[in-house]
C-alpha positions in Angstrom: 130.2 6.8 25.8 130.2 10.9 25.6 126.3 10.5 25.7 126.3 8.5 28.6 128.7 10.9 30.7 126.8 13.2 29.5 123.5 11.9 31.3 125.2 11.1 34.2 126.1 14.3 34.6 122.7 15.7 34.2 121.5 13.5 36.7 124.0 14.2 38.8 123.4 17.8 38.6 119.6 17.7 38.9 120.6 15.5 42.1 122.3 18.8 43.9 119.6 20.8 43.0 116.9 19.3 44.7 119.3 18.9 47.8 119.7 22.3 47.6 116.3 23.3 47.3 115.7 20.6 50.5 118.5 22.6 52.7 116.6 25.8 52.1 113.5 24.7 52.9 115.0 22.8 56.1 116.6 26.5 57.0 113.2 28.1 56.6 111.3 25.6 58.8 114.2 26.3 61.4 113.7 30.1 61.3 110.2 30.1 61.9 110.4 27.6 64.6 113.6 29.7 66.2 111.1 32.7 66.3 107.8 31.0 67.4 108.7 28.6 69.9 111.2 30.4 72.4 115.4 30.5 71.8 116.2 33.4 69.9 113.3 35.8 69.9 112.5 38.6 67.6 113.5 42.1 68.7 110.0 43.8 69.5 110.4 47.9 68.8 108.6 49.9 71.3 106.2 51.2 68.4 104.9 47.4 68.6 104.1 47.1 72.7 102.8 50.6 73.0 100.4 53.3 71.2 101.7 56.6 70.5 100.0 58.2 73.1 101.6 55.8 75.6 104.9 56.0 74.2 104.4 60.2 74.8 103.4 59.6 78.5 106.5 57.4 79.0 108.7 59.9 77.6 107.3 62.7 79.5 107.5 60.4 82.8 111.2 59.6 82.2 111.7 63.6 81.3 109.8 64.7 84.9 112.1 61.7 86.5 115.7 63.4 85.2 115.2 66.6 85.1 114.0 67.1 88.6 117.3 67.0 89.8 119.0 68.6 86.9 117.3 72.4 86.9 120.2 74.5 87.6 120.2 77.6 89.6 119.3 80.2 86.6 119.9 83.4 89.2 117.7 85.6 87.4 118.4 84.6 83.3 116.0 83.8 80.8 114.8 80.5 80.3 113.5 78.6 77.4 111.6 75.0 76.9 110.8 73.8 73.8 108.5 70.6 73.3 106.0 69.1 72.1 102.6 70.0 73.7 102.4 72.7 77.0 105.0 73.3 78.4 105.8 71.5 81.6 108.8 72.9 83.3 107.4 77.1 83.4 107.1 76.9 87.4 110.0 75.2 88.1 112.9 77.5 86.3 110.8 80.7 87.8 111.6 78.9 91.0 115.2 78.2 90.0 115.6 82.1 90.0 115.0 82.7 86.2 113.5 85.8 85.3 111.7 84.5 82.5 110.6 81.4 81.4 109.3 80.8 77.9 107.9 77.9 76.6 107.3 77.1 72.9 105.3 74.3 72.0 106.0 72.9 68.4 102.8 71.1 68.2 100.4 73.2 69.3 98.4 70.8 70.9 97.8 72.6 73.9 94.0 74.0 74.4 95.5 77.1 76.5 95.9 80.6 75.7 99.2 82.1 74.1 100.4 84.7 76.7 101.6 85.2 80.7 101.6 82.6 82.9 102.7 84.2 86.0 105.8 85.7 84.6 106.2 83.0 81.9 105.4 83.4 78.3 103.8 80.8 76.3 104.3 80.4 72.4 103.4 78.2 69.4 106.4 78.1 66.5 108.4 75.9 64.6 111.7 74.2 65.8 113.6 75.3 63.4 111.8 79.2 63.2 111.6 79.7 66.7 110.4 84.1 66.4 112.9 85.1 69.4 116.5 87.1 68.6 119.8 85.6 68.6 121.7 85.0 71.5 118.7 86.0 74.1 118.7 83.4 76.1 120.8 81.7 79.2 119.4 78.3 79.5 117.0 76.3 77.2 115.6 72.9 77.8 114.6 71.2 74.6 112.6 68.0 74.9 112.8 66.8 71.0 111.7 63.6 71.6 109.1 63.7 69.5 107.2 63.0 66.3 107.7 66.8 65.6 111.2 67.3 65.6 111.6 67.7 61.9 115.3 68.0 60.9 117.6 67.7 63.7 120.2 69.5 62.3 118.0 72.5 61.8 116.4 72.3 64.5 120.1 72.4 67.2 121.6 75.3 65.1 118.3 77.2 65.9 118.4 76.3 69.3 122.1 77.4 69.0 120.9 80.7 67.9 119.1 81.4 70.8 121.5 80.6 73.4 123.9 83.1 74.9 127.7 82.8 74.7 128.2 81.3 78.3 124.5 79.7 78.1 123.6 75.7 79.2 121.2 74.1 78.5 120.1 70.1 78.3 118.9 68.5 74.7 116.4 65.8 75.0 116.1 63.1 72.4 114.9 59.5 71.6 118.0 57.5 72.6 120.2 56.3 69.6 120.3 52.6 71.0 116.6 52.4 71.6 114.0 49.9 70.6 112.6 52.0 67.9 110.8 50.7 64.7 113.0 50.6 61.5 110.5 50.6 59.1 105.9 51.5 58.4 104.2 54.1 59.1 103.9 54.0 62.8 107.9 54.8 63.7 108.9 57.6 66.0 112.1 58.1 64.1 112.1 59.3 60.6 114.0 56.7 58.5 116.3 59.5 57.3 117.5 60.1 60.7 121.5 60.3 60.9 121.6 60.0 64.7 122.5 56.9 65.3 125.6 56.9 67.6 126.7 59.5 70.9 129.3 60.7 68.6 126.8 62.1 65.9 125.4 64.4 68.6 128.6 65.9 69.5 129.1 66.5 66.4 125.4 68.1 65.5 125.7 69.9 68.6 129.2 71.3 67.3 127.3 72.4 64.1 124.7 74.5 66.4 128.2 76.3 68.3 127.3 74.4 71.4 129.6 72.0 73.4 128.1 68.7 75.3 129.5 68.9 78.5 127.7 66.2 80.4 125.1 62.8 79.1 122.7 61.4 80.8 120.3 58.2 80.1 116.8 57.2 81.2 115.9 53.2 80.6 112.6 51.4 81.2 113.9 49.7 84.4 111.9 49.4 87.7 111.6 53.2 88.6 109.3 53.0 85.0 107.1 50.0 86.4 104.6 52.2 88.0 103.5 54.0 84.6 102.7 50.4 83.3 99.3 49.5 83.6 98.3 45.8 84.6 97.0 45.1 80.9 101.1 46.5 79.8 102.7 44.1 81.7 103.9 41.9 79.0 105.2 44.8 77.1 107.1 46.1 80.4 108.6 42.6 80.8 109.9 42.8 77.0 111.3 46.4 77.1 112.3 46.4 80.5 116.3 47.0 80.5 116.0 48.9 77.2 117.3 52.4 76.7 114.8 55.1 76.4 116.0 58.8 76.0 119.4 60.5 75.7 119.8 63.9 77.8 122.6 66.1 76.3 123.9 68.9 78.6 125.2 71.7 76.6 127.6 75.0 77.3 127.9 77.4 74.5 131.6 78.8 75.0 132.4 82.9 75.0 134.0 83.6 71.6 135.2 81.3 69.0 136.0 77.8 70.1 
């Protein structure tokens, strides 16, 4: 009688095991299906609807979009942009009164000259070496949205170092909520990259002894639908609504505090 309990309850056990194996391969089939054939869709990273170089002229386009109402009056200070690439914003903060405007590119993937530019100054350095003194400048725009931007945290405390006490200035980045690849080789964020929440920039820009005063957004939404070209339309449907870049306004306060 043992033995035959006991083959029962082999059988019994070799039953479950096959209905087992059947629900997994049931859930599975579903998956697939879900994925392929409309419901819930899979989340398609901007990396996947658009080349690099694409993804640079929709940043850049966004950039020119916010920033051309955000240029304060700079009533004769020095000013600094940092980016990748030439610099695009050396007429407009000589005609927002700065004395100076400097621009750095990180790249160095401009084919001009190093040198004057009609009261302007041209550079190539690292972000996080940038050959200026400390505290010499009043107002920096940074537009670190980019493949280049190395370490963040490096790279804010040396744009820290640059800015005055009483300074401004606006940090540009990749926004933390965007549609960015997680994984491969073709990702615009490093996989190490710590920023992943508004609350981690306060706090980096804390670490670089600046204060963000004011946060603005740019999305792919209709004023983007005029960069798309008629072959992209697909990939503007699927982004469209999706954050894009963060813009930081920063103050760097007199004294300690």
């Amino acid at each position: 009688m043992a033995e035959s309990f006991e083959h029962s309850l082999r059988r019994a056990m070799e039953f479950l095991g096959h209905l087992v194996e059947a629900l997994i391969g049931r859930a599975h089939r579903a998956r697939v299906q879900v994925g392929s054939r409309g419901g819930v869709q899979p989340i398609l990273s901007l990396e996947s609807q658009l080349d690099h170089r694409r993804i640079r002229e929709l940043i850049d386009e966004s950039v020119q979009r916010v920033m051309t109402e955000s240029l304060p009056d700079l009533k004769g200070g020095l000013a600094l942009e940092v980016g990748e690439g030439p610099a695009q914003f050396g007429s407009r903060l000589l005609s927002s009164q700065a004395r100076l405007a400097v621009g750095v590119e990180i790249g160095g993937g401009s084919a001009g000259r190093q040198g004057n530019i009609s009261r302007g100054y041209v550079v190539r350095a690292k972000i996080d070496r940038l050959p200026f003194g400390t505290e010499q400048f009043s107002y920096l725009l940074a537009r670190l949205a980019t493949t280049l931007q190395g370490d963040m945290v490096r790279a804010v405390r040396e744009l820290g170092r640059l800015l005055m006490p009483g300074g401004q200035g606006v940090l540009i980045d990749f926004h933390p909520y965007g549609l960015y690849a997680k994984r491969g080789g073709a990702r615009l964020r490093p996989l190490d990259s710590g920023l992943r929440s508004f609350e981690d920039y306060y706090r980096l820009c804390r670490k670089g002894g600046m204060r963000v005063v004011d946060v603005k957004e740019a999305f792919i939404d209709e004023g983007s639908r005029g960069f798309f070209r008629e072959e992209e339309i697909q990939a503007y449907r699927n982004l469209k609504g999706t954050p894009l870049l963060t813009f930081l306004f920063v103050y760097k306060p007199k004294g300690k505090g």
